[in-house]
VEXTIDO-320400 format. One record per residue (C-alpha): x, y, z. Coordinates in pm, whole numbers, plus 50000, padded with zeros to 5 digits. Layout:
// residues N
XYZ;...
// end
This chain:
// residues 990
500005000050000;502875020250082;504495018949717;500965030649593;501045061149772;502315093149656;504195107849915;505235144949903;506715163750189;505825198650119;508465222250312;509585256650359;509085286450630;506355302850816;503275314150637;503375295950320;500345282250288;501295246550377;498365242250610;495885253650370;497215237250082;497155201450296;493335209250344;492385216350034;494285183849887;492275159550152;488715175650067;489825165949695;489755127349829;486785109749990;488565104850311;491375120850515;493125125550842;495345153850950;497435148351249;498265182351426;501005192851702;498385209551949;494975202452040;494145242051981;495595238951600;493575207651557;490425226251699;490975257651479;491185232251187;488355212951254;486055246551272;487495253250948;486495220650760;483465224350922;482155256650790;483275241950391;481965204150464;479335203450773;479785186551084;478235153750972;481135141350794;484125159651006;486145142851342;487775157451571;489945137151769;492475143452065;493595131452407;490715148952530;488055159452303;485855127652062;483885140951811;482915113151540;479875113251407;478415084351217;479455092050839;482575110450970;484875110450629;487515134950754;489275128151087;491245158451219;493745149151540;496585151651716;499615133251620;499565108951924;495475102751897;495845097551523;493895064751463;495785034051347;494685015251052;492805041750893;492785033750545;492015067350408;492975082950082;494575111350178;497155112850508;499285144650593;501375155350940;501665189450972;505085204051190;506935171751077;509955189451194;509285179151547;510495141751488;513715160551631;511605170851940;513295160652293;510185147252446;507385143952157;509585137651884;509505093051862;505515097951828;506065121651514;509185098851385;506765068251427;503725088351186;506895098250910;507955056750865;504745045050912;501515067550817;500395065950489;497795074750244;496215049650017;496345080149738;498175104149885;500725110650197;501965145050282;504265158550531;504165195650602;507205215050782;510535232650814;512755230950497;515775214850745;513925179850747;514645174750393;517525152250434;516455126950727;512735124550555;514795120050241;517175093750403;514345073750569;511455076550333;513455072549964;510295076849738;509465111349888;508805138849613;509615169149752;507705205049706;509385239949817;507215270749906;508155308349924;506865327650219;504525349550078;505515380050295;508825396350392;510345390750775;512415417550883;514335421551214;513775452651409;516125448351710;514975458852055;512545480152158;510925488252530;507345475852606;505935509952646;507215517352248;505615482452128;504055491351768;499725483351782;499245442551724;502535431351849;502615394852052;505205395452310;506915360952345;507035347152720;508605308452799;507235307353161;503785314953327;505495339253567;506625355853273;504065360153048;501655371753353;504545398353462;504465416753077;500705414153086;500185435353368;502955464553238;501185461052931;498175469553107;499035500953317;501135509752997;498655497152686;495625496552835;495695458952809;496575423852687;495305393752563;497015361652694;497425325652521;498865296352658;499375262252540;498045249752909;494925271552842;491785248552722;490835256552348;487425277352521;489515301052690;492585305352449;489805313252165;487905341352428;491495357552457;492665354952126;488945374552039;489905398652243;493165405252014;491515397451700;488665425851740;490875451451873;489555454752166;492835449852342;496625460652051;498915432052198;499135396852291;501575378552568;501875339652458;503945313452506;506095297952211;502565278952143;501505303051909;504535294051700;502745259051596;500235270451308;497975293351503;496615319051262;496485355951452;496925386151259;500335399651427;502475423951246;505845422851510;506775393551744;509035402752019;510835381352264;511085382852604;513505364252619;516135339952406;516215304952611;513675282552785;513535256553016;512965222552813;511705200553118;515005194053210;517245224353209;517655257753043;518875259852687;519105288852436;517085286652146;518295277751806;517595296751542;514925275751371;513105274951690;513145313051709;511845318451326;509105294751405;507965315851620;509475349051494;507445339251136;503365346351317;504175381651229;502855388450882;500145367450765;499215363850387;500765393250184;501115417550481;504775422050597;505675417150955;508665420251167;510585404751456;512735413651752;513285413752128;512585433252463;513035436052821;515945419552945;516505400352615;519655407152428;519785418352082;520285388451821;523365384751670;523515394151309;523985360451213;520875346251366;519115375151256;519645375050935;518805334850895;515525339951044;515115361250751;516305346250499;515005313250674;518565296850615;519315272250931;521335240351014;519635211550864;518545180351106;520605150851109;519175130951390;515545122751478;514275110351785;513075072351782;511365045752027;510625015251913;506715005251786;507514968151805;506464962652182;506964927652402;503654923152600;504774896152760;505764907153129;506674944653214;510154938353202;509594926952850;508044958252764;510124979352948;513134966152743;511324966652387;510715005852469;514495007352553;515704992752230;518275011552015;516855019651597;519205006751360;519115033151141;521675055551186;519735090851128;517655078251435;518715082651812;516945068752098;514975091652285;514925097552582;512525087352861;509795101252789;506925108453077;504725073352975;508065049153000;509155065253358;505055056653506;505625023053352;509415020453534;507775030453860;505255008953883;506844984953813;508314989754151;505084982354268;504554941354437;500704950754376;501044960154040;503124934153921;501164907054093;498694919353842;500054917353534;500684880753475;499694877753094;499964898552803;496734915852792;497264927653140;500464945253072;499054958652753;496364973253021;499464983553224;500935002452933;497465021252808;497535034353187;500795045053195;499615068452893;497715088553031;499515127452982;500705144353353;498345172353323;498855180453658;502915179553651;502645180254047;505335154354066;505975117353926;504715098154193;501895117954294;500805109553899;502505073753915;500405066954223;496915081354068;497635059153753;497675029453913;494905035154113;492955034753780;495005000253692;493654983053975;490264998753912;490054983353560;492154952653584;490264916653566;487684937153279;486384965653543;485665002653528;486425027753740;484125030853972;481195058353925;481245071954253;484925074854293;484935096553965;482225116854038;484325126854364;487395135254204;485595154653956;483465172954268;486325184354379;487645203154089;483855218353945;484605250654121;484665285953970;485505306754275;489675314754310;492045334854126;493755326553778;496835300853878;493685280354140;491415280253792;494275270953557;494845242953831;491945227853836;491975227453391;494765207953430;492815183053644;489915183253501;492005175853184;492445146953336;489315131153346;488735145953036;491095120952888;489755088253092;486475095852982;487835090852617;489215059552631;486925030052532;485375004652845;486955025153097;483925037553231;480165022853233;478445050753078;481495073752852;479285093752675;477235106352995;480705112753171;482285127652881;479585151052853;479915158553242;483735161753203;483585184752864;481015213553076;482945213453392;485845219353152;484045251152985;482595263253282;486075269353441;487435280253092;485075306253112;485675316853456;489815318453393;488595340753045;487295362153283;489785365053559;492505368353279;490285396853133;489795415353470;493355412553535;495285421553240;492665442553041;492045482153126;488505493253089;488695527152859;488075556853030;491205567753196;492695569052836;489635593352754;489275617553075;493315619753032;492925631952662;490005652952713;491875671552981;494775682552790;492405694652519;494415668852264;492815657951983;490895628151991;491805596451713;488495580351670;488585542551444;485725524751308;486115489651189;483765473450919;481305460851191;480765495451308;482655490851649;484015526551753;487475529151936;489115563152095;492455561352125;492535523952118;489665520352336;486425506652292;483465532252252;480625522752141;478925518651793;478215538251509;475325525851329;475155545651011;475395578451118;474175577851476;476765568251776;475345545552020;477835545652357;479035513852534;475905504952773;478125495953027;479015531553142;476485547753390;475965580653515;479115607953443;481355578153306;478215573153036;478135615052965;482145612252935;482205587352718;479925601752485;481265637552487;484975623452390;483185595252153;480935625551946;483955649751968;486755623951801;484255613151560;483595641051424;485865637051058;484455597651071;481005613851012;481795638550721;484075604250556;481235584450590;478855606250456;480845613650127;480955572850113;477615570850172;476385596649904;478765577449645;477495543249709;475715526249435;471755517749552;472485481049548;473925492649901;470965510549979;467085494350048;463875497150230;462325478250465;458845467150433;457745489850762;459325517650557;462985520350704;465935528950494;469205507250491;472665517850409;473655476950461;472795466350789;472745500850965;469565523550949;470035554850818;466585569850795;463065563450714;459825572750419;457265599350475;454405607250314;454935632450047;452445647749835;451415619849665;452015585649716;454185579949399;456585608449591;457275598149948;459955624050130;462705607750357;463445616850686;466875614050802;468905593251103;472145619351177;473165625651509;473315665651586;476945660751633;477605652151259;476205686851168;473645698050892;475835695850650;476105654650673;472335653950779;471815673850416;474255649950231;472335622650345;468805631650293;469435642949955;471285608449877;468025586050039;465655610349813;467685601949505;467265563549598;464045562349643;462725586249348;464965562649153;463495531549277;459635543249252;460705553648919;461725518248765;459605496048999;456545518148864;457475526348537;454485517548320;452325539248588;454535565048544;454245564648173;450115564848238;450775599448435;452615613948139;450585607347864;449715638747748;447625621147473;445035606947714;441575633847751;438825632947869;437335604348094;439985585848022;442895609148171;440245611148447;440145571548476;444105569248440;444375596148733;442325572348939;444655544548838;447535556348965;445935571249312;444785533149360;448945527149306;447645502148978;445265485649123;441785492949136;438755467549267;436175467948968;433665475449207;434905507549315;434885525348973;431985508248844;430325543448690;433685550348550;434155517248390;430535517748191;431365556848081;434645551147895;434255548047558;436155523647302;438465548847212;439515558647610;439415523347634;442085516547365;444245541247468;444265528047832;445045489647694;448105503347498;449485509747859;448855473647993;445745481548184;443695450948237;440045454348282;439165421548457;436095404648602;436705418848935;439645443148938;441345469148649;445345464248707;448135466248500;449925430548541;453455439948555;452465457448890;452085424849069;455365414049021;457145406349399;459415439849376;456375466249280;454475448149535;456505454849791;456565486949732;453255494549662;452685483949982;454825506950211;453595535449986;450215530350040;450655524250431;452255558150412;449895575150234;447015560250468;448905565250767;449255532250854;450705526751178;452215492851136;452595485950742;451365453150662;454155427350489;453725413750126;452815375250138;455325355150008;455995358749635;454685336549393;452195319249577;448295313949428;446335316749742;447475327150113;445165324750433;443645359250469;445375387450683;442675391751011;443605425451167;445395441150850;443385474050723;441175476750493;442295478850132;445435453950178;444085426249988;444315447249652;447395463049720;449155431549822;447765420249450;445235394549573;440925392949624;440305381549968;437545354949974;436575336850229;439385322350463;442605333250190;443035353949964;443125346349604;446005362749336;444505387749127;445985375648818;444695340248876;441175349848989;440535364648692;441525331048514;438725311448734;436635338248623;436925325748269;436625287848338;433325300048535;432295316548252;431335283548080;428855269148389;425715270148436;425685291148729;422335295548817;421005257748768;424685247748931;427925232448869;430505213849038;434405230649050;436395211848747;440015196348802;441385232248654;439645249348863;441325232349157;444685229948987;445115269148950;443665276949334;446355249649492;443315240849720;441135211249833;437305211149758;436515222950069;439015251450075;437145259249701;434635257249847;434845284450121;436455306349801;433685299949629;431065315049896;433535341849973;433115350549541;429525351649620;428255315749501;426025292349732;428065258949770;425565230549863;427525199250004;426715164849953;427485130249967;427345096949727;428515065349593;431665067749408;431495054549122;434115046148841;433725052848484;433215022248256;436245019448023;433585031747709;432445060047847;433565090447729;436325112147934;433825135448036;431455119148221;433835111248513;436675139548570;434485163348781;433685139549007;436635121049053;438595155649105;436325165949338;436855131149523;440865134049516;441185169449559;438865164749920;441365139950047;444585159749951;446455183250130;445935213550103;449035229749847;450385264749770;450795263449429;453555287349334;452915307448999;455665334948962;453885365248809;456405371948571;456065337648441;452285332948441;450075343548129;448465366748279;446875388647998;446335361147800;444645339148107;441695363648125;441905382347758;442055351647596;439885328047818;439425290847659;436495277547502;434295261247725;434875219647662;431685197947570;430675183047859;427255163347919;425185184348225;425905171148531;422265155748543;422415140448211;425765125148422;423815109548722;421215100348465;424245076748299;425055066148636;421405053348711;421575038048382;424445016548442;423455006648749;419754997948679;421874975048398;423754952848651;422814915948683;419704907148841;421844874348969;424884891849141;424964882849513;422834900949749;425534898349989;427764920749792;426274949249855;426054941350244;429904929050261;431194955950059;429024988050089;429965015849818;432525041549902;431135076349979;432495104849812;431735141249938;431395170649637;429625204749661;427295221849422;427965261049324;425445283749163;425245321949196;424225338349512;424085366149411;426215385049603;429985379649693;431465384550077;433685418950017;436955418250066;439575445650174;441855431150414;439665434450726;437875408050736;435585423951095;434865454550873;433595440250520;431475458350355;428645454550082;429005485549945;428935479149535;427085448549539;429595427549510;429985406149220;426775413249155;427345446349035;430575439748892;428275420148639;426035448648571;429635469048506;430995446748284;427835448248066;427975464347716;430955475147543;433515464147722;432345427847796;432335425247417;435795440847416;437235419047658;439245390947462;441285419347268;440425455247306;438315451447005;434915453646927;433075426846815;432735425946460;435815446546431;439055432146335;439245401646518;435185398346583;435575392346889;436865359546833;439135341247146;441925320647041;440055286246844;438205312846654;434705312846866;433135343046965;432945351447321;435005320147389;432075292947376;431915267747081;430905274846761;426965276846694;426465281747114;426925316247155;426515322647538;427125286947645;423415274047534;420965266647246;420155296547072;422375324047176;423585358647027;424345360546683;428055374546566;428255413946521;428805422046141;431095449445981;431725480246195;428365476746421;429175480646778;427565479347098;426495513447312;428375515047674;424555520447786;422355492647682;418785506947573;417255488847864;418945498048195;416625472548391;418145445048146;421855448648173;423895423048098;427545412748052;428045383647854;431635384848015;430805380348354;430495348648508;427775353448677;425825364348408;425815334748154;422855314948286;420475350748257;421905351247909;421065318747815;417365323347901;417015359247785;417715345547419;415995313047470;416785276547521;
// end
């Protein structure tokens, strides 16, 4: 499997990529593991992968943390909790270097001979393990990468003259607290990162740094391993550490490991020391930047091949020398000297008397000294467990739930908390380790929140220690009259002088609510005074942004992004809405007067295309008469008026007003005159805030959600906002204006007054079940009679027509009920209503129950009488419509309809005459087209049935058209109204 791989050691200095390049190589397989140096690098990874892939196929895996889910494809770990036997395409260790490591360095040596990829194997790291990965792994390709960003040395500086976003390198505790607290009478603050600190807390400091709410950072040499902070200079404290053993300088490499955080992608950063830290010599210096260093020779080794035979056995296989001669033996490391001492132990080794209970021995002896009290304080705590879970036990539930007692506590000061982390850490790592415990996943869960509740609490004792809260900065300043430096960062967080403010949300200044009383008037005074040249910048941004920056809200609030910058008005008229501005008094009128003219450009722009064939209706110059009269209407009612409401209107145009008002797009439908592009989702929205405006709406009603047929009927919204929201409220919802007038044309075609039943169209267009029809149906002003009978199926002979409406009926009861989604743009709306379809053939539905008798008056005289008995026929529910003669009047409140107009029962009478006969193309019958629909039949019904029946109208010839005022008022009728078809049929006889 090995010679199958393709292994590639990709090597060079800091901030190269090599990280990122690793990660995007293993999401190019199915399956990968990364093994990592630190459980915080692994973390930071593993949140990574997780916001490109989801947490359902990611792991995360250390001594203390196991998170696998179930179709986990990506494993991210530390080196030592690496799984063996993997088997995944893709394998890469990151910081490969640290094979040479004193005390980690075997585990990492074990991963380079070892750890491979089915596909692909890489090893990520310093450019000075090229020759012992060469030496030891001889089919290595090799790939070199630049840093992308200079390293420069700046020699030694004082604390107090630290550059902004410096991290100031500490290599003990003592240390690193010591140059936190200068920095904070000094800086006003510091963040602080350890390697001992649990991921929680490290990531609440490093926030601290990375928002700015605090310039510098104090860290151990952990943030040398990978962690991603945006430093620009890295200065150390000092040049040598203590290794575990004794003090030692370090080398150079070790330095520019660390030395190389500063800078990250193409921004330069720089490097060198302070306090009681000498100066680097030249020749160190200048290899850190030009990342030239000694190259490794030796690597540390312990053997893999263990003898589980008796502890001496073992103890001797981990001694063993390598035989290669780039490998030394390393030294003993922490897991070897627990196994040496207990094996001290008379207990102990009466205990291990077979190979799986020195194996046992061994997994013990591997658990990390968190605490580092002292070896046989850890030694004797180990084997306390060993007894615990030798001869197939557990440890005991009630001796872990004391230990871990004693540690859940908050209360204490930083070094008690960071204590009891280390503890807890502990546990942490027992609770990970499989059949050590009855019930893991309940006491890794109980482990994992004492953990972050005491991360928490040292966050904040770190953060009320080394971190200066703001104002002494600002009373200081505003006392000696200086001029105030006032930053704003892209999430509007203000900072004076480095401190923390407050927010600026467009172009008001909201203080920090933590200040009370004089602090709070301080505060603001300095805040207002500093930003003072933010306001005027931002204002000449503002005024150049493009409007895709810029937007309303549907309660009629005006967005520059995320921040509100002012709000609509009613103007004049509702097509021209004034603003009114958001500008704290401190900006001054001149910003307040950049701004307002900027949001009354946007929004005369925006009314301007969203409205643009209403618009055009307002300019034509060419309209007179009642129709500029009926086009003024149209655009107070925003493009949308109800039928009913300019019924008079309506029957007065003539067909040359009406002509002109169709070459605009204006509709005039069964139950409401609209121009269709208007009831697109944009205009909508819109319409609506200007109309709330304009009727001094208090809180503007919300557009339903685009694209939808029907939508249950707004209760409390005012009157009105069915029409403007584009839709006919009938009983429970509200139906799409668009689409209504569609219905209206299939309705056309019933018999209305002797009664129908709804058609599968009819159905299909609504998205609703019969009895949601039928509640529509009552709410349009139709009686809807329910009833119940046999179901019965069609014989395979009979016709298609004899069974659809019934069947339809049946299905569409039992279904759901749908929202059929119809995007205005896409549906035909002229054409649905202008061009209605000829009513199909069908048989009456009593000539249909007559068929039904028929066949079953035919049936066998012999069939069993216990059929019918066994087996009785399946009930089917459907519902009758004819014409009430009045429809339930919608408007949005549904407590406050009205009856005003008649209803559809005057919309009828209004429809009657001229433009009922103009209807299906703004033509007159027996003009042009003779008002002929698409199939060439006049009014839409079939050839020779002119009004649906026997008998009928005759065709208009030549140039003879009909007066908008029939001769007899008492007989009006519109031959395009629904509800009018029936009285037509009888007025010209059957």
């Amino acid at each position: 499997m090995a010679g199958a791989s393709r292994i590639l050691a990709v090597l060079g200095p800091t901030n190269t990529g090599k990280t990122h390049y690793a990660i995007e190589r293993m999401l190019g397989y199915r399956t990968g593991i990364m093994g990592f140096p630190l459980r915080l690098l692994a973390r930071e990874v593993y949140d990574k992968i997780v916001a490109i892939r989801g947490p359902s196929v990611v792991a995360l895996v250390t001594g203390e943390e196991r998170i696998v889910p179930p179709r986990a494809k990506y494993w991210i770990c530390t080196v030592e909790a690496m799984p063996p036997g993997m088997g995944c395409d893709f394998l890469a260790i990151d910081e490969i270097q640290l094979c040479a490591d004193p005390e980690r360095g075997h585990v990492f040596t074990e991963r380079l001979l070892h750890s491979r990829g089915t596909n692909e194997t890489l090893f990520l790291g310093a450019d000075t393990m090229r020759g012992p990965i060469k030496a030891l792994v001889p089919e290595v390709e090799f790939l070199r990468r630049e840093r992308m960003s200079e390293l420069v040395y700046g020699g030694s500086k004082k604390i107090s003259r630290m550059p902004p976003r410096t991290a100031i390198v500490g290599f003990s505790v003592d240390n690193v607290y010591a140059i936190a607290e200068l920095l904070k009478r000094q800086k006003g603050g510091a963040a602080v990162v350890m390697g001992a600190l649990s991921p929680r807390t490290r990531n609440a400091q490093v926030e601290l740094y990375q928002n700015g709410e605090v310039d510098y950072l104090v860290a151990t040499d952990a943030i040398g391993m990978g962690l991603n902070l945006d430093i620009d200079h890295v200065a150390f404290s000092a040049t040598s550490k203590f290794d575990g053993r004794r003090m030692r300088p370090l080398a150079p490499n070790e330095l520019a490991q660390i030395a190389g955080r500063a800078g990250r992608g193409m921004s330069h950063g720089s490097f060198g020391v302070t306090g009681d830290a000498r100066p680097l010599e030249d020749e160190v210096a200048e290899a850190i930047m030009e990342h030239r260093f000694t190259p490794l020779k030796k690597l540390n080794w312990r053997s893999t091949d263990l003898q589980f035979g008796t502890v001496e056995a073992l103890i001797r296989s981990l001694e063993s020398s390598p035989q290669d001669e780039v490998l030394v033996r390393a030294r003993e490391a922490d897991d070897l000297g627990a196994l040496k001492y207990l094996s001290r132990d008379s207990g102990i080794i009466s205990r291990t008397t077979n190979a799986q209970s020195v194996r046992l021995l061994w997994d013990v002896c591997r658990i990390p000294d968190f605490r580092g009290i002292s070896h046989g304080e850890h030694a004797a705590l180990i084997g306390g467990i060993f007894e615990y879970l030798h001869g197939g036990g557990v440890v005991p539930d009630d001796w872990l739930a004391r230990q871990i007692k004693r540690i859940d506590r908050t209360d204490g000061d930083i070094d008690t908390l960071s204590k009891r982390l280390a503890f807890i850490r502990t546990w942490t790592y027992v609770s990970q380790r499989k059949n050590w415990l009855r019930d893991e996943s309940h006491w890794r869960g109980v482990t994992r929140a004492v953990e972050d509740r005491l991360s928490d609490a040292l966050h904040e004792r770190l953060t009320q220690r080394f971190v200066d809260r703001r104002t002494s900065v600002l009373l200081r300043r505003l006392k000696q009259k200086e001029a105030l430096l006032a930053e704003v960062n892209d999430k509007g967080e203000v900072t004076v002088e480095g401190e923390f403010v407050g927010r600026l949300d467009g172009f008001r200044f909201t203080p920090d609510k933590s200040a009370q009383g004089a602090e709070a008037k301080t505060l603001k005074s300095a805040s207002l005074q500093a930003l003072a040249p933010q306001f005027h910048l931002r204002a000449d941004r503002f005024y150049n942004a493009p409007d895709t920056e810029i937007d309303f809200t549907e309660q009629g609030g005006l967005m520059w992004g995320d921040a509100a910058v002012g709000k609509l008005v009613a103007g004049a008229d509702p097509l021209n809405p004034m603003v009114e501005v958001f500008v704290d008094d401190a900006a001054g009128a001149d910003v307040a007067q950049k701004v307002e003219r900027r949001l009354q450009h946007f929004i005369s722009r925006k009314v301007q295309a969203l409205f643009e064939p209403l618009i055009n209706l307002q300019k034509d110059e060419e309209l007179t008469g009642l129709a500029r009269g009926f086009a003024f209407r149209l655009v107070e009612g925003l493009g949308l008026l109800p039928r009913h409401t300019v019924m008079q209107e309506v029957k007065d145009l003539d067909q040359e007003a009406r002509g002109a008002l169709r070459k605009h797009g204006i509709r005039f439908g069964q139950f409401t005159i609209f121009m269709p592009l208007l009831l697109k989702p944009a205009p909508t929205r819109l319409r609506l805030v200007l109309w709330s405006l304009a009727n001094g709406v208090q809180e503007f009603p919300e557009a339903p959600p685009p694209g939808l047929v029907t939508v249950p009927a707004a209760k409390d919204a005012p009157q009105g906002y069915d029409t403007m929201a584009g839709y006919r409220e009938a009983g429970e919802r509200m139906i799409r204006i668009d689409m209504l007038e569609r219905l209206a044309d299939m309705l056309r075609a019933e018999d209305s007054r002797g009664g129908f039943e709804a058609k599968a169209d009819m159905l299909s267009i609504t998205g609703m079940t019969l009895e949601q029809f039928a509640d529509l149906m009552q709410g349009l002003g139709y009686r809807a009679e329910k009833g119940e009978r046999a179901k019965v199926k069609a014989a395979p002979e009979a016709p298609k027509e004899a069974a659809p409406a019934e069947e339809t009926e049946a299905k569409s009861e039992e279904a759901p009920a749908v929202e059929v989604e119809v995007k205005p743009e896409e549906a035909p709306v002229a054409e649905a209503a202008e061009e209605a379809p000829a009513a199909p053939e069908e048989a009456p539905v009593e000539e249909a129950k007559a068929e039904i008798a028929d066949a079953v008056a035919d049936a066998p005289a012999d069939a069993p009488a216990e059929d019918s008995v066994e087996a009785p026929a399946e009930m089917e529910v459907f519902y009758t419509f004819a014409w009430g003669g009045r429809a339930r009047q919608g408007g949005g409140n549904r407590g406050q309809r009205r009856g005003q107009g008649g209803g559809a029962s005057q919309n009828a009478e209004a429809a009657a005459g001229q433009d009922g006969q103009e209807r299906r193309g703004g033509k007159p019958r027996g003009q042009g087209r003779s008002g002929e629909r698409s199939g060439g039949k006049p009014g839409g019904r079939p050839a020779g049935k002119p009004g649906g029946k026997k008998g009928g109208r005759p065709q208009q010839q030549g140039s003879k058209t009909y007066s908008a005022r029939p001769p007899k008022k008492e007989k009006q009728i519109d031959p395009d109204n629904p509800f009018a078809a029936a009285l037509m049929g009888l007025k010209q006889g059957d």
